[in-house]
N, C-alpha and C positions, 0 to 999 in steps of 0.2 A: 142463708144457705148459698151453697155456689149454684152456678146455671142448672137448670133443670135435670134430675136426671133421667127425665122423662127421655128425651131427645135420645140416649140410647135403647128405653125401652121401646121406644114405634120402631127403630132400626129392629132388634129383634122381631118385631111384630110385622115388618115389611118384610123380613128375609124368611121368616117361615112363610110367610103366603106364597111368594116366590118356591120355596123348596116343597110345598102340594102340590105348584103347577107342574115344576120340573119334572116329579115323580108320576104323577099323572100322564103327561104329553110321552113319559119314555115306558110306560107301560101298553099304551098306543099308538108305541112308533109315529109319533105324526114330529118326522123330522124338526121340522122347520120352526114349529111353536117353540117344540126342545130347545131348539137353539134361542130363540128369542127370548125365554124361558129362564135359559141357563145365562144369558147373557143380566139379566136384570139380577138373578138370586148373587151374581159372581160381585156387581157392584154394590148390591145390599148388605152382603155377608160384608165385605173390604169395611164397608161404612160403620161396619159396628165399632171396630179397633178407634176409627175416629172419634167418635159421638163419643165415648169416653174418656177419649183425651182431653176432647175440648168440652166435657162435663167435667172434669174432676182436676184436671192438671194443675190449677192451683190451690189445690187442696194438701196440708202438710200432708207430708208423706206420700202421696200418691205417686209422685215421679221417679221415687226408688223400688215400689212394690212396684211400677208399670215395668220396669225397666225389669226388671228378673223376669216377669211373666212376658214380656215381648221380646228376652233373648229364647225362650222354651219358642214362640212359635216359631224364629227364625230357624232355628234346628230342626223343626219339623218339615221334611219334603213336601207333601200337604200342603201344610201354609202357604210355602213357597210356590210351588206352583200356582196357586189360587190369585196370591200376590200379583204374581208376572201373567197371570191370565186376566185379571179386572185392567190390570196395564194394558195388554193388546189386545181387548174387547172394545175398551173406551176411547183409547188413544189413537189405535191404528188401525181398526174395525174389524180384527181376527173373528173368523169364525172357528169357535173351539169345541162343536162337536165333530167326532172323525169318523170310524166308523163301526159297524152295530153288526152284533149275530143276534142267532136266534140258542136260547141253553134252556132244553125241556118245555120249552113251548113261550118261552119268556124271550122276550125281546131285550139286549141289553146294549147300550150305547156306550161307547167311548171317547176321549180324548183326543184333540189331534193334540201331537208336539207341539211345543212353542218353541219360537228361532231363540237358541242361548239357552234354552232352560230344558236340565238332563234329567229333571225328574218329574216327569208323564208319567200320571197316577196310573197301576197295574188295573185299578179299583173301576169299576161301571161308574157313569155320571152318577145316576142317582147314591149310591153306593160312595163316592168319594164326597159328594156335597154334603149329605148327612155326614160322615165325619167329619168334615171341617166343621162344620155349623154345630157339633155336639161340642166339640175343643172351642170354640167362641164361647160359645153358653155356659162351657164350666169356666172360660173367664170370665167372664159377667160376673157367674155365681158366686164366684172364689169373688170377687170386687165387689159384691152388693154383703158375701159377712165379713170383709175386713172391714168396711164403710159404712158398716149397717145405719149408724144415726144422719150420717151426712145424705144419704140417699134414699132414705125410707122416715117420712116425715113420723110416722105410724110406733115408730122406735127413736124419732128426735123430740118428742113433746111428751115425755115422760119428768116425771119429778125425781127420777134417778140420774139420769142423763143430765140434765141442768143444774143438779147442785153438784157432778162432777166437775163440769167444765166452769162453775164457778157463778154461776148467769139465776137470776128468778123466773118466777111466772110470767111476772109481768112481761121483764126482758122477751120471752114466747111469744107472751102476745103481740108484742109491737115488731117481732122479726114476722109475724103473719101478717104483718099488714093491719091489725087489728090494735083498740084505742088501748093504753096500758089501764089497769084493773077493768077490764070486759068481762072477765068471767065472775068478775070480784060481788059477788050476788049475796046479800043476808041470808044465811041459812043455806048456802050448799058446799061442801066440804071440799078441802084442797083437792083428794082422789078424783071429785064430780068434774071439779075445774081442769084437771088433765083431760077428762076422758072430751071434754068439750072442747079443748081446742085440737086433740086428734081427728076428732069430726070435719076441723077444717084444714085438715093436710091432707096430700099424698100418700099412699102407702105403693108397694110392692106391685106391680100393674102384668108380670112378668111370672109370677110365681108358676102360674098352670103350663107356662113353657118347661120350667124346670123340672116339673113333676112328670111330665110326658117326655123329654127326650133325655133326661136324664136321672129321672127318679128318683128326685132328691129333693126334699124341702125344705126353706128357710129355717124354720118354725123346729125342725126336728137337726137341726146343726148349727143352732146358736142358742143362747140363755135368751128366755124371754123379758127383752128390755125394756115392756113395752105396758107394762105394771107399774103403777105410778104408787 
């Protein structure tokens, strides 16, 4: 298999803890956290786009799917801004919360403008970061079921999957690191022999994000591959 695709699931898993603080610190005005807040979720989120690149980028195909789905976010003002704000957070040390009312007893925070860039979300922070961060995560999503077997060991160690791509059991075993016929036991059936070496892969680490900010599960938007 190519590099981990773990490495973008802890990005997901670092940018929502980030996006609790954020909504948290701008539900109590406490300035300043916001800001420190909003500065860490803005390099988290950025990091996601990466950690998939450099999971999957040499994987067939992936550099033509990435490439349709990273002109959509370039189109989106959203992106952009976010884009050019992890730039002038990290780079030049902008601070980019600006300034805050009060709408029915709620406190809400704003963007300041960035120099060169015309699209300064209308949106409250907390408010624009949950969109951006739901459009990352239906890219994820949309990438984990075009990819399903290369990134989900749990749907790559199936006996459907391997006699597609051409490959045995054994082949399985010795891509896990484990001795060829390992599962090869008297008396337990090829079905047993899949479901054992599932036990020693990866699956899906990311699902309960999916299902909470975008209400959508693997499981119910793909064929189950995962039936040996």
């Amino acid at each position: 298999m190519l590099r981990s695709f773990g490495i973008v699931e802890l990005k997901v898993q670092e940018t929502d803890f980030f996006m609790y603080h954020v909504r948290s610190c701008a539900e109590r005005s406490a300035l300043m956290p916001l800001a420190f807040y909003l500065s860490a979720f803005v390099a988290a989120a950025r990091s996601i786009t990466f950690a998939l690149r450099a999971s999957l980028n040499e994987l067939p195909g992936f550099a033509e799917w990435y490439g349709m789905e990273q002109e959509k976010l370039k189109q989106d003002p959203l992106a952009r801004y976010f884009r050019d704000a992890r730039t002038a957070s990290q780079k030049v040390g902008a601070f980019l919360v600006g300034g805050g009312i009060s709408r029915n007893g709620k406190p809400l925070h704003f963007f300041r403008a960035l120099e060169g860039q015309p699209d300064t979300p209308s949106l409250d922070v907390v408010s624009a970061c949950e969109q951006y961060y739901v459009a990352l995560l239906t890219l994820v999503f949309r990438c984990v079921l075009r990819f399903r077997p290369e990134v989900d060991g749990q749907h790559r160690y199936t006996e459907k999957y391997f006699t597609l791509v051409g490959k045995t059991i054994e082949d399985a075993e010795e891509e896990l690191g484990l001795p060829r016929h390992w599962t090869d036991v008297p008396g337990i059936a090829v079905t047993e022999r899949w479901r054992l070496l599932r036990g020693q892969a990866d699956g899906c680490e990311i699902e309960a994000y999916f299902q909470k900010w975008l209400g959508k599960s693997l499981s119910d938007e793909s064929a189950d591959s995962s039936s040996a």
